[in-house]
PAGU-78228 format. One record per residue: residue number from 1; x, z, y of N, C-alpha, C, O in turn. Coordinates in steps of 0.05 Angstrom, whole numbers, plus 5000, padded with zeros to 4 digits. Each point is the difference from the previous one (the first is absolute). Example, Ala and Ser with C-alpha at 12.3 -4.5 7.8 and 13.67 -1.06 7.14 Angstrom:
# residues 2
- pos,n_x,n_z,n_y,ca_x,ca_z,ca_y,c_x,c_z,c_y,o_x,o_z,o_y
- 1,5264,5156,4886,4982,5000,5024,5018,5000,5024,5021,5013,5000
- 2,4972,4973,5021,5016,5001,5024,4985,5014,5022,5010,5004,5022
# end
This chain:
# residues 282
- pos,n_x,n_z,n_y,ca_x,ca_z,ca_y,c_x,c_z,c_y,o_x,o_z,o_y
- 1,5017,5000,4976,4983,5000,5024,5017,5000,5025,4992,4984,5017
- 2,5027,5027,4989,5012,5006,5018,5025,4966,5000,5005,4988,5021
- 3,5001,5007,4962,5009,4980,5008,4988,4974,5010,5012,4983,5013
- 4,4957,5016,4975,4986,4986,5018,5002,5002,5026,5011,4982,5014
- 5,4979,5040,4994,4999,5007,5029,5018,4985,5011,4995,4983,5016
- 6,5031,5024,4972,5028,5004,5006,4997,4965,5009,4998,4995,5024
- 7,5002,4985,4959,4995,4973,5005,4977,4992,5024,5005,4990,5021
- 8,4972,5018,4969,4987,4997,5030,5003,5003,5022,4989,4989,5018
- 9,5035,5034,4981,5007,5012,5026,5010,4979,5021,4995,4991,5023
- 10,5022,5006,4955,5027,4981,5000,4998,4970,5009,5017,4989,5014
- 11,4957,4999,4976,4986,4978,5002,4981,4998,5026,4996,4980,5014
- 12,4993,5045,4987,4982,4997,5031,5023,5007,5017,4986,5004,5020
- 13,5034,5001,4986,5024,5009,5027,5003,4970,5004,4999,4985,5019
- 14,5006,5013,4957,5017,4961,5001,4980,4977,5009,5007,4978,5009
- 15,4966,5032,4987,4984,4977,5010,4996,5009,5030,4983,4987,5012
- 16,5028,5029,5002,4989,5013,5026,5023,5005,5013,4998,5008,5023
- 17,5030,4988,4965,5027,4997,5017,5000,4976,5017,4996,4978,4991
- 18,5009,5027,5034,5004,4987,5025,5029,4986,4991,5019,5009,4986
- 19,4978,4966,5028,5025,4986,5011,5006,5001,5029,4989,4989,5019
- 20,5036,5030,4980,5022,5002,5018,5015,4979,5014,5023,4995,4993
- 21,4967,4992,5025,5011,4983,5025,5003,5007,5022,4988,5021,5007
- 22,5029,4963,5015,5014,5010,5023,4995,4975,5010,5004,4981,4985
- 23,4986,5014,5046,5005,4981,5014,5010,4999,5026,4998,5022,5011
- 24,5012,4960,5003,5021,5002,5030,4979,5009,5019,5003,5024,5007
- 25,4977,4963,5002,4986,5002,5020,4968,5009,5001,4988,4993,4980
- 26,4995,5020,5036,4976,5010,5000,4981,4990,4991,4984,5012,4985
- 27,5010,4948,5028,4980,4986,4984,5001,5003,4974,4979,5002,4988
- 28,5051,4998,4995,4989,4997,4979,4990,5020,4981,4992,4996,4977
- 29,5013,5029,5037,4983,5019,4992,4967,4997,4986,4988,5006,4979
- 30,5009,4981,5044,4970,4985,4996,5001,4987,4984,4983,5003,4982
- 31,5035,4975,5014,5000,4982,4987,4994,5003,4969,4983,4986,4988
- 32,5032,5033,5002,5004,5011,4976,4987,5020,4986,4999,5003,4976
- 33,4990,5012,5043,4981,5012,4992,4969,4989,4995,4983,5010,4985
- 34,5013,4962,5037,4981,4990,4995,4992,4986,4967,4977,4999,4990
- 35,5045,4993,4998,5000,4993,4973,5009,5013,4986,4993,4996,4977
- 36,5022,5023,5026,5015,5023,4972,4972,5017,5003,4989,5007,4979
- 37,4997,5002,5047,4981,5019,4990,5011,5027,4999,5016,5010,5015
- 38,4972,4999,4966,5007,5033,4995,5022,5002,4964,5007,5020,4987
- 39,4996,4948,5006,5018,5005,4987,5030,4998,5004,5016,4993,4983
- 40,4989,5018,5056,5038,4996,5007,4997,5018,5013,4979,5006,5011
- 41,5048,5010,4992,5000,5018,5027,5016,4986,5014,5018,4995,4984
- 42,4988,4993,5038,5009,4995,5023,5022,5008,5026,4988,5005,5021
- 43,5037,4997,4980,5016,5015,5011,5015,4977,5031,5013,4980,4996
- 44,4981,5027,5022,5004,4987,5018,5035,5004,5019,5007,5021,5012
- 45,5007,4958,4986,5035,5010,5009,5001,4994,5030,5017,5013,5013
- 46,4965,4966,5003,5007,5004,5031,4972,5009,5017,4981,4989,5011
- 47,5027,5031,4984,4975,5021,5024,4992,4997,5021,5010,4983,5014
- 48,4971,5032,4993,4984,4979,5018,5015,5006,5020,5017,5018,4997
- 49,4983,4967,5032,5009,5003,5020,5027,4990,4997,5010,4995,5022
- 50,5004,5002,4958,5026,4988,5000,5002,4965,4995,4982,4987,4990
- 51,5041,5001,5017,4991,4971,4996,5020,4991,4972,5020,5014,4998
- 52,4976,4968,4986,5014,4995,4983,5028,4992,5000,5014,5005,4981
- 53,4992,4986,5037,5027,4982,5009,5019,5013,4998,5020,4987,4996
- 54,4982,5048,5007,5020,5014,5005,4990,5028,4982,5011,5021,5003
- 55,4964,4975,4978,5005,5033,4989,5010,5004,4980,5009,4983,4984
- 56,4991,5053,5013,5023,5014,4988,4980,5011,4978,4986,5016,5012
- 57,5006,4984,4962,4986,5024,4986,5010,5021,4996,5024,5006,4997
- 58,4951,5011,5002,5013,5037,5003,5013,4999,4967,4997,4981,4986
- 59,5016,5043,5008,5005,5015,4975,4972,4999,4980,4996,4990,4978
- 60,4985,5024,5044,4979,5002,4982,4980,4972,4994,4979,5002,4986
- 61,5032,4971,5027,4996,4983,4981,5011,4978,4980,4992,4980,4988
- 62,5032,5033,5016,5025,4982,4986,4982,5020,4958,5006,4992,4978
- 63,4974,5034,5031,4990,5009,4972,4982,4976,4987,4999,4990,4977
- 64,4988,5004,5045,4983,4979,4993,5005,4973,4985,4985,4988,4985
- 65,5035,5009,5020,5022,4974,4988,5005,5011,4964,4998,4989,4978
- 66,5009,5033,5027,5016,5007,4974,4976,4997,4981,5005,4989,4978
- 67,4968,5019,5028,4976,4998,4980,4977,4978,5001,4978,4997,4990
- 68,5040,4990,5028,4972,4970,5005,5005,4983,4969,5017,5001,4982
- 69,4960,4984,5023,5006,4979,4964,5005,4971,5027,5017,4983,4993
- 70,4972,5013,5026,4997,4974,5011,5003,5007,5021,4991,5023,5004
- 71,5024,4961,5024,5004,4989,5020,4993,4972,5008,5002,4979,4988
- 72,4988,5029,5033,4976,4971,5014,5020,4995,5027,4999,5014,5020
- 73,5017,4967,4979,5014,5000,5026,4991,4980,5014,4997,4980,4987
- 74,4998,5018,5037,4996,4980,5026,5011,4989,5010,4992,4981,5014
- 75,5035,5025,4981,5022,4978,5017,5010,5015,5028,5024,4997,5006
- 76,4966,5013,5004,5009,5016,5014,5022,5015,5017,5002,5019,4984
- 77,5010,4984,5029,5035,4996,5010,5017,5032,4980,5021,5001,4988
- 78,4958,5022,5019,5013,5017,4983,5006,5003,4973,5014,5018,4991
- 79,4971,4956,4994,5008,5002,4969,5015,4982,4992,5001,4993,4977
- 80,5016,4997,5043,5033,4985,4990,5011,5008,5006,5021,4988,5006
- 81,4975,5048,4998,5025,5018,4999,4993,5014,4982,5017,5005,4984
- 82,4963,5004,5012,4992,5024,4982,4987,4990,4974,4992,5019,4985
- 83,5005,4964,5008,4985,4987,4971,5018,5005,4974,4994,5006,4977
- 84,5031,4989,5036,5022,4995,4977,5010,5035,4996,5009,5006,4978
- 85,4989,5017,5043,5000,5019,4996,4970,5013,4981,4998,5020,4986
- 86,4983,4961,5019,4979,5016,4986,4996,5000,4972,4992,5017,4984
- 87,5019,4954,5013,5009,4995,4970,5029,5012,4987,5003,5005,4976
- 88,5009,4997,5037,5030,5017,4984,4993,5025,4998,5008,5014,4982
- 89,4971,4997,5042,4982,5026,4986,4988,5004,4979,5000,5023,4990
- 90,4984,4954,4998,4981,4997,4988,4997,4973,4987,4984,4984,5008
- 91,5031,5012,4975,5007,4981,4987,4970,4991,4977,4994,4979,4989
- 92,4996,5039,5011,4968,4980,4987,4987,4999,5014,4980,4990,4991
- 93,5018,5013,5030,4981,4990,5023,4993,4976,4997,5019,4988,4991
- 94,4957,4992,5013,5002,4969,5001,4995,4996,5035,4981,5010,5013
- 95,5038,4976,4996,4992,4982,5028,4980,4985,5008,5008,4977,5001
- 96,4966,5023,5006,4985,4978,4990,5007,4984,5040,5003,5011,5022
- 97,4997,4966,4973,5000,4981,5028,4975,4998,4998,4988,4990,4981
- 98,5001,5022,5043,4971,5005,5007,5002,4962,5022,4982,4985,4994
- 99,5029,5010,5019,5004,4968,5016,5004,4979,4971,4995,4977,5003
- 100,5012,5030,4979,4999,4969,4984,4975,4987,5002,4978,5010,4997
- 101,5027,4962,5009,4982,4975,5004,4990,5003,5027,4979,4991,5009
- 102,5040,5025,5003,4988,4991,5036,5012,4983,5018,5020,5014,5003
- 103,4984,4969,5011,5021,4996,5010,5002,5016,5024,4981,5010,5012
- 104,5043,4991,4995,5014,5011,5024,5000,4989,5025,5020,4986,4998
- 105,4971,5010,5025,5004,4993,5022,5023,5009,5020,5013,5021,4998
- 106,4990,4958,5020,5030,5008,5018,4990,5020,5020,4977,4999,5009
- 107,5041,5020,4996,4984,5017,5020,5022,4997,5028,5005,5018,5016
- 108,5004,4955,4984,5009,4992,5031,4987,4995,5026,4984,4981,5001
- 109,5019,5029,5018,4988,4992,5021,5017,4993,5018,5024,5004,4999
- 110,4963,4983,5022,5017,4991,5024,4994,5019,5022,4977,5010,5002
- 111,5047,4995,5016,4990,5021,5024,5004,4978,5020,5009,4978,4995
- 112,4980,5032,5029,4990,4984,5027,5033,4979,5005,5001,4978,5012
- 113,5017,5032,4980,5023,4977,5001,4998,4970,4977,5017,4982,5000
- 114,4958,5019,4983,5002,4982,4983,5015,5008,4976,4998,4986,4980
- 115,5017,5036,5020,5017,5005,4969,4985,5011,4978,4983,5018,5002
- 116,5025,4969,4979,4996,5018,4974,5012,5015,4988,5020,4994,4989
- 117,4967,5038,5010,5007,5026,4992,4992,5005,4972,4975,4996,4998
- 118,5036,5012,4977,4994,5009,4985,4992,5033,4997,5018,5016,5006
- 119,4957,4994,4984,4995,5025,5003,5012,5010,4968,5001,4987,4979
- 120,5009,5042,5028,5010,5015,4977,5005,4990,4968,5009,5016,4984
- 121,4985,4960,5008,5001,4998,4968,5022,4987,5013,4999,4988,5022
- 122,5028,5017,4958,5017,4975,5009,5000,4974,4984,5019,4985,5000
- 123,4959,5010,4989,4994,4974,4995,4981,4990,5016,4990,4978,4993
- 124,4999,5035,5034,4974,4991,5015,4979,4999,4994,4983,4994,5016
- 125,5008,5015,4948,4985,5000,4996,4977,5031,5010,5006,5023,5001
- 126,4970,4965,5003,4975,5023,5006,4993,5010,4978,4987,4987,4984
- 127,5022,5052,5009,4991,5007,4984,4969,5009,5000,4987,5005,4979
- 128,5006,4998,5041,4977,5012,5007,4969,4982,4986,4980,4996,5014
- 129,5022,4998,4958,4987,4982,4985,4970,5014,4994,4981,4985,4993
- 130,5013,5044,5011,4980,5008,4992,4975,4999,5028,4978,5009,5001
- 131,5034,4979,5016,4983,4991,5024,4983,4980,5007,4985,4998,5020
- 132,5019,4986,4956,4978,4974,4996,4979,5006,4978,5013,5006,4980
- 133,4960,4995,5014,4986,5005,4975,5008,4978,4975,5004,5006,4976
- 134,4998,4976,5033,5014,4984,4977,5026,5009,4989,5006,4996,4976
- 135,5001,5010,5031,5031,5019,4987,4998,5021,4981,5011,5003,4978
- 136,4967,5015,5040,4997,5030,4992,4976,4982,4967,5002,5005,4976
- 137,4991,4988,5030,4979,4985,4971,5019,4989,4976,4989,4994,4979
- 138,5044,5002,5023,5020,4999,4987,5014,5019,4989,5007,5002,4976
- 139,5000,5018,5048,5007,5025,4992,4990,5012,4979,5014,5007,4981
- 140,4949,4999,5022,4986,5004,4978,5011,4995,4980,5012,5012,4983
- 141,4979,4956,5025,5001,4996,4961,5027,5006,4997,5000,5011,4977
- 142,5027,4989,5032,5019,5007,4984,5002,5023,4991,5009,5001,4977
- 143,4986,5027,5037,4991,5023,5002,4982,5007,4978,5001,5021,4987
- 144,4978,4953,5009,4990,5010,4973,5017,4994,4977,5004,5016,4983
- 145,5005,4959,5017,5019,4984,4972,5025,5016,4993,5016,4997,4982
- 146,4983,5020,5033,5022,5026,5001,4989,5030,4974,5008,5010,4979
- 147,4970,4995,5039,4984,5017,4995,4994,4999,4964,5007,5018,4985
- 148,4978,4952,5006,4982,4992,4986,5032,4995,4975,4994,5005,4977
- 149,5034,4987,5029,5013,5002,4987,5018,5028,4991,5015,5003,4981
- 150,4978,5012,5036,5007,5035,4993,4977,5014,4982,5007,5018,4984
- 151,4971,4977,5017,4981,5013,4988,4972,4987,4986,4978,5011,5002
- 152,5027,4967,4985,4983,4980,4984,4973,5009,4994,4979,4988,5000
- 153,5028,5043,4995,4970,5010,4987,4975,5000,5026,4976,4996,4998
- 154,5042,5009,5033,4977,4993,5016,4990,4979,5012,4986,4999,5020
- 155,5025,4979,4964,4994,4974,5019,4977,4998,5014,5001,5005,5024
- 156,4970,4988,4964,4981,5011,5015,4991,5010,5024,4992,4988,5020
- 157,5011,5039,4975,5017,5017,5021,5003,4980,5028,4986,4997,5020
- 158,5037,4991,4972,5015,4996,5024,4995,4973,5013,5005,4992,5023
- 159,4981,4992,4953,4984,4982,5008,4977,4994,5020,4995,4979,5013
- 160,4993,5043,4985,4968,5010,5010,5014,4999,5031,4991,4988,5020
- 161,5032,5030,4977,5002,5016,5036,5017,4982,5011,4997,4997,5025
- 162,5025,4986,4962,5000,4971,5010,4988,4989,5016,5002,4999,5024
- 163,4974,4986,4953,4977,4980,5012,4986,5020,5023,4994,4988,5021
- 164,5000,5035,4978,4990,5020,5023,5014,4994,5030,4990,5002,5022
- 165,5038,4989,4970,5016,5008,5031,5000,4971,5003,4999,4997,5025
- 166,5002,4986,4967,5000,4969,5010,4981,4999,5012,5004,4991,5022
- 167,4965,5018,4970,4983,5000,5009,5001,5003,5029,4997,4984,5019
- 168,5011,5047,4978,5010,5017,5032,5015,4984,5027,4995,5001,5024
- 169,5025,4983,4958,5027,4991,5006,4979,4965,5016,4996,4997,5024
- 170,4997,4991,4961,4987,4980,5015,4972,5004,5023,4998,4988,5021
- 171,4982,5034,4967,4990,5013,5020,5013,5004,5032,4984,4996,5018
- 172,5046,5013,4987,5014,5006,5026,5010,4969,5006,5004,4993,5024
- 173,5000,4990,4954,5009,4970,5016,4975,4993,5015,5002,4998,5025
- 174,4976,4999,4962,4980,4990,5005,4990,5006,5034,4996,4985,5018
- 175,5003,5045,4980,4997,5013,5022,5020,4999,5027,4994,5002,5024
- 176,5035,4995,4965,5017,4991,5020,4994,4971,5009,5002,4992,5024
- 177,4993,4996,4959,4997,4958,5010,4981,5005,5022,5005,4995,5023
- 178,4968,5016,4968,4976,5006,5022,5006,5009,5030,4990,4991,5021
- 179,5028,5027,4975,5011,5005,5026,5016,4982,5007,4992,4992,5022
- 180,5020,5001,4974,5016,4975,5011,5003,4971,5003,5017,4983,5005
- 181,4952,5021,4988,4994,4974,4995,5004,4983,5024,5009,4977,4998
- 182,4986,5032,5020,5003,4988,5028,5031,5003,5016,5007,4992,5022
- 183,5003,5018,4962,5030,5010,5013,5026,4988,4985,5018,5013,4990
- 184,4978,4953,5012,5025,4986,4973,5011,5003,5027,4990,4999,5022
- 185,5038,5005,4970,5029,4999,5015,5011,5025,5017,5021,5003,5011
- 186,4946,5021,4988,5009,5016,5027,5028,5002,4991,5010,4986,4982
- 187,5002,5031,5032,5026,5012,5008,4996,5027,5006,4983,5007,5015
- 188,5038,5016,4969,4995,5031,5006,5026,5005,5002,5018,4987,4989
- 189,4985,5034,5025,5035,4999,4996,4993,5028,4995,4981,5016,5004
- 190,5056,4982,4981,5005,5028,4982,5022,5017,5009,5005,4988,5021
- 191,5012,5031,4978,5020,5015,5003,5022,4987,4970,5021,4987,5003
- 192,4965,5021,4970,5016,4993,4981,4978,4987,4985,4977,5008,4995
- 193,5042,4963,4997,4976,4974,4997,4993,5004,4967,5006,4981,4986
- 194,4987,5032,5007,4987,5015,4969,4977,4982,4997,4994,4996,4977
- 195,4987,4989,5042,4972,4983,4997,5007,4973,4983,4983,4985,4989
- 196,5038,5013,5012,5001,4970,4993,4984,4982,4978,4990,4977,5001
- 197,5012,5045,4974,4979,4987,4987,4967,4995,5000,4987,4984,4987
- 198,5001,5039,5035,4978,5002,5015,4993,4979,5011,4979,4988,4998
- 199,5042,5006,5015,4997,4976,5025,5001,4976,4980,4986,4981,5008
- 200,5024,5015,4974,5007,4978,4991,4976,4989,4981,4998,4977,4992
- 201,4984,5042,5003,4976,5010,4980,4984,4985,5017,4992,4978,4992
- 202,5000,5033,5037,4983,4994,5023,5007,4984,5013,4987,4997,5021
- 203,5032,4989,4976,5010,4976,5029,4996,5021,5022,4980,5005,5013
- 204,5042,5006,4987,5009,5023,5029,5027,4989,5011,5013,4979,4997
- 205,4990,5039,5016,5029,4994,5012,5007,5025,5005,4986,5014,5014
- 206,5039,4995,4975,5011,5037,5013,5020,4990,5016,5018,4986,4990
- 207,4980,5020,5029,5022,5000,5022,5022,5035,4995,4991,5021,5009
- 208,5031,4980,4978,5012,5023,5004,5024,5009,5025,5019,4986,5006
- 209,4976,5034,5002,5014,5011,5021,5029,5002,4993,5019,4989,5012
- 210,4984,5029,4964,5029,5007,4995,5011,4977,4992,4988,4981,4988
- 211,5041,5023,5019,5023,4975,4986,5024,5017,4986,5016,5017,5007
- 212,4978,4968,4967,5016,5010,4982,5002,5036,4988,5018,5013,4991
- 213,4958,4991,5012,4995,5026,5003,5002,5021,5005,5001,5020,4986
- 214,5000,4972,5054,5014,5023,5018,4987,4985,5027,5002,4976,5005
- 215,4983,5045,5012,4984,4994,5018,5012,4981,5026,5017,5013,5012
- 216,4981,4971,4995,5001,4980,5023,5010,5013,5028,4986,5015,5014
- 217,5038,4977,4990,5011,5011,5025,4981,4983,5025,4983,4982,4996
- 218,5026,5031,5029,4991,4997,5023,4991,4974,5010,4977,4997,5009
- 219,5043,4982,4991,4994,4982,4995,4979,4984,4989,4982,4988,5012
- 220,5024,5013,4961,4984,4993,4980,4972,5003,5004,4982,4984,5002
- 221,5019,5042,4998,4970,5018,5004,4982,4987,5020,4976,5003,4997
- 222,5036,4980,5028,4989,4987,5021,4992,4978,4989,4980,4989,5010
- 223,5032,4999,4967,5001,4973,4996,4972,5008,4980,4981,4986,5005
- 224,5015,5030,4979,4983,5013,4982,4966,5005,5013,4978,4999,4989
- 225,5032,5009,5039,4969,5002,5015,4987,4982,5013,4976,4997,5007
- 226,5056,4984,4995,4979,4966,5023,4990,4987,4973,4981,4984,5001
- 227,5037,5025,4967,4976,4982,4976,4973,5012,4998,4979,4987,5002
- 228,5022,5038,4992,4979,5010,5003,4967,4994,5019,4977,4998,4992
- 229,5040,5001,5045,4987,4987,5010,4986,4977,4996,4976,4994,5005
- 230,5042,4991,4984,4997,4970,4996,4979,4995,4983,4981,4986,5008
- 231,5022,5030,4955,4993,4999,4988,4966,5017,4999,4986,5001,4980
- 232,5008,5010,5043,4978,5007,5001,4997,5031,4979,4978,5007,4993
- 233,5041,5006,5002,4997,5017,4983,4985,5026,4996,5011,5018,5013
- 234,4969,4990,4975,4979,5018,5008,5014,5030,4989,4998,5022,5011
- 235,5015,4971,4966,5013,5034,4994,5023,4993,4987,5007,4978,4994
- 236,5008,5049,5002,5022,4993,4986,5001,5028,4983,4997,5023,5008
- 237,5007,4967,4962,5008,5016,4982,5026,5006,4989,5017,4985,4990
- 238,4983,5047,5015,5027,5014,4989,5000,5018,4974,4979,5014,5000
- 239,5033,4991,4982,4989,5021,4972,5020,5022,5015,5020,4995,5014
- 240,4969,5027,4979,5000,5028,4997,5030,5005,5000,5012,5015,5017
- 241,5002,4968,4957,5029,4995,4991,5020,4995,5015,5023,5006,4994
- 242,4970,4983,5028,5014,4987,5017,4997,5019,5025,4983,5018,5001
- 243,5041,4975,5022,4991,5007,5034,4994,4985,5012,5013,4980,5002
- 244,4962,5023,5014,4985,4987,5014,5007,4990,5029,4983,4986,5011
- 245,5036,5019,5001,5009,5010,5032,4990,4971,5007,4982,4996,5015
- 246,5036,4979,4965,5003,4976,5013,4972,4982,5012,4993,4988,5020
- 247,4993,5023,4945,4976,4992,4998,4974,5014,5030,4979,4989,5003
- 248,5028,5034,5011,4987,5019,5008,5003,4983,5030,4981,4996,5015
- 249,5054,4995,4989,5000,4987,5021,4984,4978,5010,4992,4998,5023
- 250,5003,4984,4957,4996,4981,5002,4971,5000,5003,4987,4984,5014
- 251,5000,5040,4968,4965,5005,5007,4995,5005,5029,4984,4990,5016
- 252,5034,5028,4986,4993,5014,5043,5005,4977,5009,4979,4989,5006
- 253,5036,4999,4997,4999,4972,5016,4982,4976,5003,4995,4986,5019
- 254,4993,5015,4954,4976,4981,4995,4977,5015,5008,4980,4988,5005
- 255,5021,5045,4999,4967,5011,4992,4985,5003,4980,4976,5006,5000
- 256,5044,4986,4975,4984,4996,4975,5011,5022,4979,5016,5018,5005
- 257,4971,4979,4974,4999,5028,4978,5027,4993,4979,5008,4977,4994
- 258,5004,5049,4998,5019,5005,4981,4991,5007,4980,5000,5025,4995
- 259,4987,4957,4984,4991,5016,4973,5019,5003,4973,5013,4982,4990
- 260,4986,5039,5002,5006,5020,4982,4993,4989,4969,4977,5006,4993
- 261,5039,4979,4989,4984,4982,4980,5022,4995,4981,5016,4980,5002
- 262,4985,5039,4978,5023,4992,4985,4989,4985,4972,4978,4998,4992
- 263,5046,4995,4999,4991,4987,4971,5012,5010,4982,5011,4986,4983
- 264,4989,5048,5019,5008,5012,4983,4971,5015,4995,5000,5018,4983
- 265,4973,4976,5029,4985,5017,5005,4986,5004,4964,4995,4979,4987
- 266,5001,5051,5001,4987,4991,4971,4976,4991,4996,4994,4990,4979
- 267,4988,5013,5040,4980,4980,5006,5008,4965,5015,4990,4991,5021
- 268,5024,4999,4965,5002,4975,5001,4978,4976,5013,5004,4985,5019
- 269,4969,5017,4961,4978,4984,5002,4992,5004,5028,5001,4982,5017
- 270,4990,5045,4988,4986,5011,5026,5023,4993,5023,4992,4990,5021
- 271,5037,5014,4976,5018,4985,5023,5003,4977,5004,5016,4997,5018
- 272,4978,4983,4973,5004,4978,4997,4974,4985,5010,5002,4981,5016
- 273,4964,5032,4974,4985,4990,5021,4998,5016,5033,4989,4993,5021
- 274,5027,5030,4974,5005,4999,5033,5013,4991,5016,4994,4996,5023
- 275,5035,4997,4960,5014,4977,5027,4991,4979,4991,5015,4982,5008
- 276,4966,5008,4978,4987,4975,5015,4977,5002,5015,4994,4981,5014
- 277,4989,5043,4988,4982,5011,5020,5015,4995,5026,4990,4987,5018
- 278,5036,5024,4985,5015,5007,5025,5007,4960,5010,4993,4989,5021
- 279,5014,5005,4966,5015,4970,5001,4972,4986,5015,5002,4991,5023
- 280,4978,5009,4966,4971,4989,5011,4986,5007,5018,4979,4990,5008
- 281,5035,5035,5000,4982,5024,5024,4981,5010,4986,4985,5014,5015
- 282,5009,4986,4966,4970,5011,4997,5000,5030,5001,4979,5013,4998
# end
């Protein structure tokens, strides 16, 4: 009798043990939880308010590493320093490339002299991929093909909350096109040009402030407000992550608003139809 138990025990823990994953950034908190459900626990390495490009994880989550089964990485600037440490930590860990089958966009812009600046990837490429719904509808599924290959018995499962978030996921395109429907080509300018795949989603245009990612001397900054002028610009968005001074200047001078809009936000869906609320005036 007791070794029954003993088996049952043993058998219901195992059908109700969580899979242990870690991901870089806040959306995909969401992300992953939207399809793992309540069968993953979820450990998050760049905290809120900090930006990816430059963070450091604490002690107390380098624990998190040592007991994860899977890593969902984004591409991200801090995990081509720290990936290869997470794995010499934790050598069964699996990597999963949460960006396979996306392509990458250049994240060059030209400042008011006509040059082209490459922002932080030193390949120019824009990591900031979870900012278009078509992307994040990739992520998914890889997120699931991850998932669904760690734990077969729940395919189902993970199937259901899948097809659930695509649902979700085209619901916010749908709703962003509506707003913008009338707005092909606006132009919004940014502090740090993170929109690009937004804009590129919507036929936008991000005008970014910073060059090379370090705010616009005196000069510059003049050359930054007669585009502005020019360009008719109604607001300008800065994230949280960043300092705003340049961006702040350039609002007092126009009379116009400095909004607050990162794309680190874990409500993703709901930020995304607000800077296109903002982009449209509505």
């Amino acid at each position: 009798m007791k070794k029954i138990l003993l088996v049952f025990m043993v058998t219901l823990s195992l059908g109700y043990a969580k899979i242990d994953v870690v991901v870089s950034i806040l959306p995909q908190v969401d992300f992953v939880k939207q399809i793992g459900g309540e069968k993953v626990n979820v450990a998050l390495m760049v905290q809120p308010g900090h930006s990816p490009h430059a963070y450091e994880p604490k002690p107390s989550q380098m624990k998190n590493i040592s007991k994860a089964t899977l890593y969902f990485a984004m591409g991200v600037e801090f995990e081509k320093v720290w990936l290869t440490r997470f794995t010499t930590q934790n050598p069964d860990m699996k990597v999963i490339d949460t960006t396979l089958n996306i392509t990458k966009v250049s994240m060059k812009s030209k400042d008011p002299h006509g040059h082209h600046h490459a922002h932080n990837d030193k390949k120019g490429l824009d990591p900031h991929i979870w900012t278009s719904p078509a992307n994040v509808k990739i992520i998914a599924q890889n997120i699931y093909n991850a998932l669904v290959a760690q734990d077969k018995a729940n395919e189902g499962y993970y199937k259901a909350n899948l097809d659930r978030f695509i649902t979700y996921i085209e619901s916010i395109d749908a709703q962003i096109k509506n707003i913008l429907k009338d707005h092909k080509e606006a132009k919004f300018m940014v502090f740090h040009p993170a929109w690009g795949y937004f804009a590129n989603a919507y036929h936008l245009i991000q005008l970014p402030i910073e060059v090379e990612g370090k705010s616009p001397k005196p000069k510059l900054l003049a050359k930054l407000i007669a585009k502005a002028k020019k360009e008719n610009i109604q607001a300008i968005f800065t994230s949280p992550e960043f300092s705003d001074s340049a961006a702040s200047s350039i609002a007092n001078e126009l009379g116009i608003k400095v909004m607050k809009v990162s794309p680190l936000n874990p409500k993703w869906g709901e930020n995304l139809l607000n800077l296109a609320k903002a982009i449209a005036k509505h």
